[in-house]
N, C-alpha and C positions, 0 to 999 in steps of 0.2 A: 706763038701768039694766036695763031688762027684754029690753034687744038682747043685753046684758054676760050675763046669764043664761041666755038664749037659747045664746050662743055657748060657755059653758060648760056647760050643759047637753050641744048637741050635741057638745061636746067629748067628753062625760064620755061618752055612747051611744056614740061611734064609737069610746073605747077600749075600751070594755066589748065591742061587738060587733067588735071583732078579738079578742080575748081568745075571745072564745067560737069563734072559728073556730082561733084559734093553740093554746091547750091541749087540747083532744080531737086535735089534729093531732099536738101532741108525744107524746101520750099513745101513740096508734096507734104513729106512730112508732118510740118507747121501747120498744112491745111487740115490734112487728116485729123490730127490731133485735135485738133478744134471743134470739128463735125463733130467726132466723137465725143468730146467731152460734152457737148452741147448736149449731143441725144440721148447722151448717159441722164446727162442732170433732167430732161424733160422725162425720160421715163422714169427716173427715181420721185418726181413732183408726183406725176400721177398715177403709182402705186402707191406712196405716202395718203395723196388722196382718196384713192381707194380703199385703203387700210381706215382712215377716218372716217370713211360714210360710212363700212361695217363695223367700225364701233359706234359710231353716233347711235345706230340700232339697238345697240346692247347698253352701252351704257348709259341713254337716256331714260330707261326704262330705272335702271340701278338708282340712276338721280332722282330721280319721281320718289321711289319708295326711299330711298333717304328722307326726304323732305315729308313724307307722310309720316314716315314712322317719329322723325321730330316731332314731326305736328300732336302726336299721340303723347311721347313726352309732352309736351308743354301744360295738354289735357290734364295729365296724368298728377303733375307737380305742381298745380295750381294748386295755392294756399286751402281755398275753398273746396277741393273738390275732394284732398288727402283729409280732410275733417270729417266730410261726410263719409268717407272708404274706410277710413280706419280710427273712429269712435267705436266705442264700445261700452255698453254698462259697467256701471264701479271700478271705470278704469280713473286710474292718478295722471294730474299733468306730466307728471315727468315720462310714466308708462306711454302719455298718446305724442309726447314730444322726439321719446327714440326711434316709436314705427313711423315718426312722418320723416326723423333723418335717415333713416336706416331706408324708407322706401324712394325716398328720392336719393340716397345715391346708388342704392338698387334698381332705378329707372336710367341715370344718368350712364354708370356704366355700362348697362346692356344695350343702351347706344349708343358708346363713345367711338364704338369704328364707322358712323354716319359721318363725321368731321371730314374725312377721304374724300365724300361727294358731295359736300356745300363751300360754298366760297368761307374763306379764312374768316370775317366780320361776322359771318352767319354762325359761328362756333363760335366766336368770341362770346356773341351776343346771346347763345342758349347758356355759356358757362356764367356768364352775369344773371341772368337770369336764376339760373340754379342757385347764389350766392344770394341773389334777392330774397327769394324764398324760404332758405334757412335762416337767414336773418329777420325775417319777418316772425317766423318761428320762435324762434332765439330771444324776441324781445318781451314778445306774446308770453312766453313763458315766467321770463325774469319778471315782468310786470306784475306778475300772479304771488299769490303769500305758498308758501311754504306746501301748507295741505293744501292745496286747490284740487280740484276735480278733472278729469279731461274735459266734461263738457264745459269747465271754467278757462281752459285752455283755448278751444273749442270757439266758444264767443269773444274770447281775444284777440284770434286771429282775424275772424269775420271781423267784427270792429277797429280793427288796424288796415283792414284792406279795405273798408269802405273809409276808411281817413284820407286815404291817400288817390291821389290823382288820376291816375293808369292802373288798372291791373295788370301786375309783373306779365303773369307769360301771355295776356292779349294783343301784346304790342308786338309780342316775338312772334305770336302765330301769323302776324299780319306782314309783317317781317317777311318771315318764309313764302308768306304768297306774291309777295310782289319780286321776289328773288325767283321762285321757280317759274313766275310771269317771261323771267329775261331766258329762263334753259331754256323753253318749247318752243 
């Protein structure tokens, strides 16, 4: 019996004296661990931050000309403005009706990768626009007899956009400027 005691005894000592080696270990440990993760995550905040302020550098400047070169589109695809760019003498309705679709979606897609640096509505809102346009087109046209003239084309369009209330792409330009109000 007193071997039996012995041995649980030293039983009982050798788990007590690992315990006293194993808990101040997990202890340290559990600190460490925590310090470090903290200072990991504070210097990951402010390298992320510092990655942002030198893109804000770069890529504000990208946004800017995004929204100017819009701006240029909307110039450009005004009803009004593709009338006076591409009339031409003893040209046909139907001849001044292909150059004004064919140049606005020749304008549209040459700047379809601007969409990248304006807000989602802001695309939304030049592709309605774009749609406005041709429509306006489209009616201007159908409205016309058969022989019509481009310049009969011409003054359909001016007199469908003075019927109507907004001009399609003055509202988008205005648009874009109180959008690029909120980047700067």
């Amino acid at each position: 019996m007193p071997s039996m005691l012995f041995l649980q005894t030293n039983t009982f000592d050798v788990i007590v004296d690992i315990l006293k080696f194993i808990i101040p270990a997990i202890i340290v440990f559990s600190a460490t661990y925590i310090m470090m993760r903290q200072f990991l995550e504070e210097d990951y905040r402010k390298k992320l931050l510092d990655i942002k302020e030198k893109n804000a550098g770069t890529i504000t400047p990208i946004k800017l000309q995004a929204y100017e070169r819009l701006t240029i589109l909307l110039e450009r695809i005004a009803p009004d403005n593709l009338v006076l760019m591409l009339s031409q003498p003893r040209q046909t309705a139907t001849e001044l009706r292909l150059l004004i679709i064919n140049q606005v979606s020749d304008e549209f897609n040459h700047n379809i990768s601007q969409q990248i640096y304006i807000s989602s509505q802001a695309w939304e809102l030049i592709k309605l626009i774009r749609e406005h346009v041709l429509t306006i087109v489209d009616e201007s046209y159908h409205s016309l007899p058969d022989n019509a003239k481009g310049t009969d084309l011409g003054k359909a369009i001016i007199k469908e956009l003075m019927n109507q209330k907004n001009h399609p792409t003055r509202g988008g330009i205005e648009f874009l400027k109180k959008e690029i109000a909120l980047v700067m």
